[in-house]
C-alpha positions as CSV (number, residue, x, y, z in Angstrom):
1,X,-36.9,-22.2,-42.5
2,X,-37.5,-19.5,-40.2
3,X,-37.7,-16.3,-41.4
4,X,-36.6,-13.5,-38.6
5,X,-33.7,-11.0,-37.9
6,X,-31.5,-13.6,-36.5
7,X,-31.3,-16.1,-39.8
8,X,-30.4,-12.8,-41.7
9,X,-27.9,-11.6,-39.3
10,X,-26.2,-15.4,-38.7
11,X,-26.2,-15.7,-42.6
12,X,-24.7,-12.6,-42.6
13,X,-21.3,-13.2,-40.2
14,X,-21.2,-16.6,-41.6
15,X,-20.6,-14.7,-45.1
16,X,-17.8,-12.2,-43.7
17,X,-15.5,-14.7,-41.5
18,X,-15.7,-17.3,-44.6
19,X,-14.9,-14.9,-47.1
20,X,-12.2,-13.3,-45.2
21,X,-11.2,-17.1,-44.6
22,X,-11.2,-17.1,-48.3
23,X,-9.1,-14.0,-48.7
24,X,-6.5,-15.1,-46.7
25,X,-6.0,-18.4,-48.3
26,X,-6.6,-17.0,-51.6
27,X,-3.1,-14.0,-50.8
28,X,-1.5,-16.7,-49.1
29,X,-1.6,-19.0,-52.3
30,X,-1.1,-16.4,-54.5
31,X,-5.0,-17.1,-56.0
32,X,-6.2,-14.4,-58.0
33,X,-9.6,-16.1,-58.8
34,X,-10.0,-16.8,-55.2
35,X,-9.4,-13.1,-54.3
36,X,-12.2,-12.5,-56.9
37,X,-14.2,-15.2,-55.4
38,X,-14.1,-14.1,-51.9
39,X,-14.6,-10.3,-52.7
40,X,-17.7,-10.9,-54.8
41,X,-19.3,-13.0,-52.5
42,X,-18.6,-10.7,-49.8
43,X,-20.7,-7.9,-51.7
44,X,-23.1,-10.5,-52.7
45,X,-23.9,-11.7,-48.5
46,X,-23.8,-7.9,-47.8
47,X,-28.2,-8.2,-48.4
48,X,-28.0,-9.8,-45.2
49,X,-26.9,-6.7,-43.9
50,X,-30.4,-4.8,-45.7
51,X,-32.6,-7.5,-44.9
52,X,-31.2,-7.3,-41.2
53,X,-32.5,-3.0,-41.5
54,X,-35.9,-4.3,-42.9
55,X,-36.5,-6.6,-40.0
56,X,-36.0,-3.9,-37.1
57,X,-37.9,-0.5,-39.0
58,X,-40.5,-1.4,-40.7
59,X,-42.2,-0.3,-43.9
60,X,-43.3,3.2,-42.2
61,X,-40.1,4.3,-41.5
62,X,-37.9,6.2,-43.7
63,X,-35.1,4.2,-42.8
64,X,-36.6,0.9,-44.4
65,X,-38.0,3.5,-47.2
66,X,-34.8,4.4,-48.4
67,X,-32.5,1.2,-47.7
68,X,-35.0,-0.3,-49.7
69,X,-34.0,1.6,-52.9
70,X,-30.1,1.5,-51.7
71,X,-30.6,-2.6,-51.4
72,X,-32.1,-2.9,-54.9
73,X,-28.9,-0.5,-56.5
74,X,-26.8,-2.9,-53.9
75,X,-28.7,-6.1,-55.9
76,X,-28.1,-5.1,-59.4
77,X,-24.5,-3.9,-58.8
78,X,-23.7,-7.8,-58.5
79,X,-22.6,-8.5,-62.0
80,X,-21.0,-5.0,-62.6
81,X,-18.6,-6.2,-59.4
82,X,-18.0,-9.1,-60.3
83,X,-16.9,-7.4,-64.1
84,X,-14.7,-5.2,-62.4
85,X,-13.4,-7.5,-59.7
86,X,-12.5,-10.0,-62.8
87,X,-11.0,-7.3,-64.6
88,X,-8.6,-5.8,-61.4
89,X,-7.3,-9.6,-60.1
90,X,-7.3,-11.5,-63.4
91,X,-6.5,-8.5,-65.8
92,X,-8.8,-8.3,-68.8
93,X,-12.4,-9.8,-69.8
94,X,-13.4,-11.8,-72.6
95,X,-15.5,-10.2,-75.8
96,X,-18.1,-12.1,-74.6
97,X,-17.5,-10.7,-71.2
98,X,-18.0,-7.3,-72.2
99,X,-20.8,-7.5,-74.3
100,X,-22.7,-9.1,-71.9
101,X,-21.8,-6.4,-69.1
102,X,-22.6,-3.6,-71.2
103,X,-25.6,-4.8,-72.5
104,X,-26.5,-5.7,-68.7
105,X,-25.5,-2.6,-67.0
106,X,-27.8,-0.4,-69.9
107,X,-30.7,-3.1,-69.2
108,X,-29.7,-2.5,-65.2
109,X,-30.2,1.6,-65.7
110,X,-33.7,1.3,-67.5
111,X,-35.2,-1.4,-65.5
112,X,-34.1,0.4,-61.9
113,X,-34.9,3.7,-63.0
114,X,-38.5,2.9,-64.1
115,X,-39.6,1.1,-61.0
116,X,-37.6,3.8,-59.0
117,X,-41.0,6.0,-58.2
118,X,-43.0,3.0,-57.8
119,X,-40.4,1.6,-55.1
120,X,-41.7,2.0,-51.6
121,X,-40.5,-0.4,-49.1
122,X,-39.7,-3.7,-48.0
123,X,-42.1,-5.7,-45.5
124,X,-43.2,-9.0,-44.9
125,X,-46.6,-10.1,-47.0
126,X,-49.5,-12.4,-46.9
127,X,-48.1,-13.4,-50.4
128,X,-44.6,-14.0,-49.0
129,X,-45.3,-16.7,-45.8
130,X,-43.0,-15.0,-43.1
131,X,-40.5,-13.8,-45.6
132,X,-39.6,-10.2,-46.5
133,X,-40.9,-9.4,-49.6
134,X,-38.2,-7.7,-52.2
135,X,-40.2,-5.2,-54.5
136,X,-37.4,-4.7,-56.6
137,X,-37.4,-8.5,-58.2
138,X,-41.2,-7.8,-59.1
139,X,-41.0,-4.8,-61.3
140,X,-42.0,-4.6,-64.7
141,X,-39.7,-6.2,-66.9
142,X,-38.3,-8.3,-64.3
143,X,-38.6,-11.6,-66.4
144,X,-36.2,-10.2,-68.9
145,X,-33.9,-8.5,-66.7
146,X,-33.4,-11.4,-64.2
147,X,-32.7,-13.8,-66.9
148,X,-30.1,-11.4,-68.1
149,X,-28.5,-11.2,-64.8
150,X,-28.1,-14.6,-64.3
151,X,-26.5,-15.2,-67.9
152,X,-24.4,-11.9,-67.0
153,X,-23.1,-14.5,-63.8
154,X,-22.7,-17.4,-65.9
155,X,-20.8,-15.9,-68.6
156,X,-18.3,-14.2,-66.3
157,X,-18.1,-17.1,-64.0
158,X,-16.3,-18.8,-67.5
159,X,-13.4,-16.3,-67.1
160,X,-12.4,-18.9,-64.1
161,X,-10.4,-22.0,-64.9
162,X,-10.5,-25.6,-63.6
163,X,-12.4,-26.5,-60.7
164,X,-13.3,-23.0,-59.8
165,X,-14.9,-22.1,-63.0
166,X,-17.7,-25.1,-62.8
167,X,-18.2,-24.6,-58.7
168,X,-19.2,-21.2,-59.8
169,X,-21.3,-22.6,-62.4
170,X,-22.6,-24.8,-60.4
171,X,-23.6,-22.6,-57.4
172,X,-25.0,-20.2,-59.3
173,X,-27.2,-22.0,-61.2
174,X,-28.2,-24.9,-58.6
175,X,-28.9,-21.8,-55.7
176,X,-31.0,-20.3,-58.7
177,X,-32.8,-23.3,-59.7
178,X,-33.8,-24.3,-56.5
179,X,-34.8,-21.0,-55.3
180,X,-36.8,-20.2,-58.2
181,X,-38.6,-24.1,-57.8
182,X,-38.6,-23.6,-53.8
183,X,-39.9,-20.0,-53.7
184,X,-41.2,-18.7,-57.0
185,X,-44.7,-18.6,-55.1
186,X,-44.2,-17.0,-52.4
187,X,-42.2,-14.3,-54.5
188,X,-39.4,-14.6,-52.8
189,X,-36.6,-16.1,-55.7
190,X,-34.2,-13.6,-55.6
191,X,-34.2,-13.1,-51.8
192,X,-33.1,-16.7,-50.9
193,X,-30.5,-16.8,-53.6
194,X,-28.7,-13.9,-52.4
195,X,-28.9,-15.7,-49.0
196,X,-28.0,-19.6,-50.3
197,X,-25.1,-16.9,-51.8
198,X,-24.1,-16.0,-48.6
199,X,-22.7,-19.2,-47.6
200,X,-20.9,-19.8,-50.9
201,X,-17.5,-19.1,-49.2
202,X,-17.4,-22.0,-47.4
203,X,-17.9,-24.3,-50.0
204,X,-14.9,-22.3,-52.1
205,X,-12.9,-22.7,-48.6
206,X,-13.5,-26.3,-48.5
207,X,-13.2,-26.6,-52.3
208,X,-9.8,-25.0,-52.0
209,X,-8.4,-27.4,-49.5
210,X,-9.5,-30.5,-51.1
211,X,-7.9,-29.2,-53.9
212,X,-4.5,-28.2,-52.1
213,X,-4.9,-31.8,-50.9
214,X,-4.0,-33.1,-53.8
């Protein structure tokens, strides 16, 4: 894969014009979980947008120095929307649901706050083979707290029902999986699941459709 302004930036209007395709099918079809779907997503391809800032300033300016710590609040908001998205289109969240949010948004607050200081900037590495190198996933604790965010995902992802509920399931863990077994070396995990993330719309679009079909 090549690693450059342009695969952020393509990744990144791919995202938008499916999950707006998403949007519409989802109001058109009355879908609540699609509207959820679509929304979260959105947020979630929206790094394209901060890795798109990191590859035009570099790590001397104090535009990369401070989007860096706005993309890593950005990162760890991704549960807490998806909560709240849940909770406005579907109306209410599970026990389990909200235990797992609490408990993720107190882990969220300790973990960001003390690597805040320690936070400098986002560049490309000898460590990282042409790809931008995200501080933020490397931070003390960051076994722990990663793990929690993706059980935060999986958990909320079974407030869906029917084929929805496993695709989100599915994406979420197989994106993880692979980028974890693809990229774990070159420290770079959580950066290529936000962006196998960004094209998760399409597959919902097409998912939808098949699923109209019949």
């Amino acid at each position: 894969m090549c690693f450059d302004i342009q695969t952020s930036l393509v990744a990144l209007f791919v995202n938008i014009c499916s999950s707006i395709a998403l949007f519409l099918y989802a109001k058109k079809s009355e879908n609540k979980q699609l509207k959820v779907i679509s929304f979260f997503f959105l947020f979630v391809g929206f790094m394209q947008f901060w890795d798109a800032i990191f590859w035009t300033y570099d790590s001397t300016t104090k535009i990369n120095i401070y989007s860096t710590k706005l993309a890593m609040i950005w990162n760890h908001l991704e549960p807490i929307i998806l909560a709240l998205l849940i909770y406005v289109f579907m109306g209410n969240l599970t026990i389990f649901s909200k235990i797992i949010i609490v408990i993720y948004t107190i882990s969220s607050i300790l973990y960001s706050s003390n690597g805040w200081n320690s936070l400098t900037c986002t560049r490309v590495t000898k460590y990282t083979c042409g790809s931008l190198y995200w501080q933020w996933n490397d931070m003390r604790g960051y076994s722990f707290f990663y793990t929690l965010f993706f059980i935060s995902l999986i958990i909320l992802s079974n407030q869906f029902t029917g084929w929805i509920k496993w695709a989100s399931i599915l994406i979420t863990s197989i994106t993880f999986f692979f980028s974890f077994y693809k990229y774990k070396s070159s420290s770079s995990v959580g950066r290529f699941w936000c962006y196998f993330a960004a094209f998760s719309p399409l597959f919902f679009l097409i998912g939808s459709k098949i699923d109209f079909l019949h």
